[in-house]
C-alpha positions in Angstrom: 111.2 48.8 99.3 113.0 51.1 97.1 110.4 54.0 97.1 110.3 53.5 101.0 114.2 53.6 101.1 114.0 56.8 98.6 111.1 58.4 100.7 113.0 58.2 103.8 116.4 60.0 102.0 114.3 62.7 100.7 113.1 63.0 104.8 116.9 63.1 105.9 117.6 65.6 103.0 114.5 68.1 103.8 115.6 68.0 107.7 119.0 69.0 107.4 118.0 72.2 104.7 115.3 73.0 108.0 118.5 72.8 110.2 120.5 75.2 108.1 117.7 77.3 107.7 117.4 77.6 111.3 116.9 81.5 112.0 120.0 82.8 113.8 120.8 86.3 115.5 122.3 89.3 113.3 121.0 88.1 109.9 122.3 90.1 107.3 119.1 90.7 105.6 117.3 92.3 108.5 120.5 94.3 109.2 120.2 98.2 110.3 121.1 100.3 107.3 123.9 103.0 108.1 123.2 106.8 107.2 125.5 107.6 104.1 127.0 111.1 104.2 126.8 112.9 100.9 130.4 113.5 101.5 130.7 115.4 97.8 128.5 118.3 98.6 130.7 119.1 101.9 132.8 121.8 101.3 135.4 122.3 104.2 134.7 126.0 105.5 136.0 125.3 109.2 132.7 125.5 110.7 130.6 122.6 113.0 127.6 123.6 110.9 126.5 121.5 107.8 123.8 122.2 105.7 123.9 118.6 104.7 122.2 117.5 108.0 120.8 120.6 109.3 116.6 120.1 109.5 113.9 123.0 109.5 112.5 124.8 111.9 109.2 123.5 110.2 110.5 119.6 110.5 109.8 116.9 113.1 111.3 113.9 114.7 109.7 111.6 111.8 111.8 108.9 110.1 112.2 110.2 106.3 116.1 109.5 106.2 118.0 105.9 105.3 119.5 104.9 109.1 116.5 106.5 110.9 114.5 104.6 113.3 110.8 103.7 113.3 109.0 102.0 116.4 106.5 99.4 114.7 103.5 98.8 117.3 102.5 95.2 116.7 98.8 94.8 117.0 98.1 91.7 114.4 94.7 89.7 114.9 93.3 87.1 112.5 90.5 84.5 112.8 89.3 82.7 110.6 86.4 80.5 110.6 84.9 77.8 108.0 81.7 75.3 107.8 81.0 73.8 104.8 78.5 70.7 103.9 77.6 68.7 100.5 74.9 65.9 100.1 73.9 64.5 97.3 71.1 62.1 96.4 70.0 60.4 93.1 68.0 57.0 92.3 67.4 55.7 89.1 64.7 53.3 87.8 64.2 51.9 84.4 62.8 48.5 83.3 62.3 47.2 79.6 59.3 45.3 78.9 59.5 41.4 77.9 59.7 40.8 73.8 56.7 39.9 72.0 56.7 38.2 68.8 52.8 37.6 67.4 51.2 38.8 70.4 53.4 36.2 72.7 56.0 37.0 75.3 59.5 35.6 74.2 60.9 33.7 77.3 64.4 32.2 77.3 65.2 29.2 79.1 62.2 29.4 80.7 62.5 33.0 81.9 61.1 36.1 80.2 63.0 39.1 78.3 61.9 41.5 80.8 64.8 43.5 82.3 64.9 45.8 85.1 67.7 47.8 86.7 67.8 50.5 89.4 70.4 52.3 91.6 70.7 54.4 94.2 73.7 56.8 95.3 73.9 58.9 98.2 76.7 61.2 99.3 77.0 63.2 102.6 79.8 65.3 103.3 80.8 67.8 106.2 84.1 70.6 106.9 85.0 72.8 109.6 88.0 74.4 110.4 88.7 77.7 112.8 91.5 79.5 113.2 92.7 82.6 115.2 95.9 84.3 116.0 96.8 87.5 118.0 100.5 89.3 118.2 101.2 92.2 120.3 104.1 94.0 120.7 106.9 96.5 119.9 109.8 96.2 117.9 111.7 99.1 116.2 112.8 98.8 112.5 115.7 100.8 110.7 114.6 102.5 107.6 116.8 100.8 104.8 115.5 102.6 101.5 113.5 105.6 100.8 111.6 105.0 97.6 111.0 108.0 94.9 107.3 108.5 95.7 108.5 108.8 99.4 107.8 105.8 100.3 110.3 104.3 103.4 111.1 100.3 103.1 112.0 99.3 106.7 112.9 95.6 108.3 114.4 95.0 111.2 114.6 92.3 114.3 114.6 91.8 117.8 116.2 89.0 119.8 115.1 87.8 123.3 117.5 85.6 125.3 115.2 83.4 127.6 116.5 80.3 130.1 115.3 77.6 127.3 116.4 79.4 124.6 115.1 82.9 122.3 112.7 84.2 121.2 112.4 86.5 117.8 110.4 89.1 115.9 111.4 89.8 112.5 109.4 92.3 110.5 109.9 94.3 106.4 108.1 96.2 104.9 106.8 99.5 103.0 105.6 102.7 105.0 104.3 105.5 103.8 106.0 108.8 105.7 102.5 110.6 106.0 101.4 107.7 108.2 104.2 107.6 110.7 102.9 109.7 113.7 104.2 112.6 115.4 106.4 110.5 118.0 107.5 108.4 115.2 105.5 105.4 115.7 103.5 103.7 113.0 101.0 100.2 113.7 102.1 97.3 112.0 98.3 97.3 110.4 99.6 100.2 108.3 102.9 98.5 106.8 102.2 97.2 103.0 103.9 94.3 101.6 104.3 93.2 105.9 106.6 90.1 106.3 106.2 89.4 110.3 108.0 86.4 111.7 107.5 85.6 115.1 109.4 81.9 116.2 111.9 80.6 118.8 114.8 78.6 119.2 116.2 76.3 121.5 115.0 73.5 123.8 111.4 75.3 124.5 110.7 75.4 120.7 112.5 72.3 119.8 109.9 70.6 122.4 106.9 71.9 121.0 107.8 70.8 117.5 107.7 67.5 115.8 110.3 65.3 115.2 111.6 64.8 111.7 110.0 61.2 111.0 106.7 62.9 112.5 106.9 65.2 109.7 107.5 62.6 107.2 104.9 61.0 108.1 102.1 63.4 107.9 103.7 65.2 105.1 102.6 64.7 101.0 105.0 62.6 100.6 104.0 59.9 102.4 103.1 57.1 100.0 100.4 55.1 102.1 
């Protein structure tokens, strides 16, 4: 009773860390990262001009700047398929003759010393599991750190605000500059170190999820 009674505390404890983990709008750590002006090398001369900001003739619309945008082109696709099977098979026979002492059997109790012993152990096992998943989509990112190599470290989020509740895409990640293209796009296949979260919240997602005790039940924990 008490490991029941301590199993089911540890249930009520691990729900309410999922409900204040429960992903929420304007997170701070998929927040846009503001441009910062290099306000020292700005020298007031009266003129709109800055050399500061000014790009190239040479230059294009490409993100290489923190603040600057990046459209991320979703196009994720996984599957995942596995069969495996084991069987296994062994018998065993051996016997030992009956003792003989001067040419005659030794019997005990009226039965001979003869022994015999075999066994026989078969195993047959079988696995499958398949899995796929597909995302599709857009969603632009901010680019929050440009590394020394060049290298642009993006994240950013996008909230959609359905009747039964919303729907999110969260995405970080590293980008290298030479593979954003000429409209400043990039496919999400070409983002290292990718962290994509797609989920919901609200009565839709709350409806397709299992209840806590559900959980509990089919979780490691479980003792039976």
């Amino acid at each position: 009773m008490k490991t029941i009674g301590l199993c089911i505390v540890l249930a009520f404890l691990t729900t309410g860390c999922a409900m204040v983990n429960e992903p929420k709008p304007d997170d701070p750590k998929y927040a846009p990262a503001l441009p910062v002006e290099n306000v020292a090398n700005i020298v007031p001369d009266g003129s709109i001009f800055s050399n500061a900001r000014v790009n190239s003739l040479y230059t294009d619309i490409k993100a290489h700047r923190v603040g600057d945008i990046i459209s991320v082109e979703l196009n994720e696709s996984t599957t995942a398929k596995k069969d495996a099977s084991n069987q296994n098979e062994k018998t065993n026979d051996s016997s030992i003759s009956a003792l003989n002492l001067g040419g005659k059997p030794v019997t005990f109790k009226g039965y001979n010393t003869s022994v015999g012993l075999s066994s026989s152990h078969e195993f047959d096992g079988s696995a499958k599991a398949s899995q796929s998943n597909s995302l599709r989509g857009n969603i632009s990112v901010s680019v929050v750190q440009v590394l020394t190599n060049g290298n642009l470290v993006v994240r950013g989020e996008k909230w959609l605000m359905l009747t039964n509740g919303n729907e999110f895409i969260r995405i970080t990640g590293i980008v290298r500059s030479e593979d954003v293209n000429a409209d400043n796009t990039i496919s999400s296949q070409k983002i290292a170190n990718a962290r994509i979260e797609y989920g919901g919240t609200g009565d839709f997602a709350n409806t397709t999820e299992k209840g806590w005790l559900s959980k509990f039940f089919n979780s490691k924990w479980m003792p039976f």
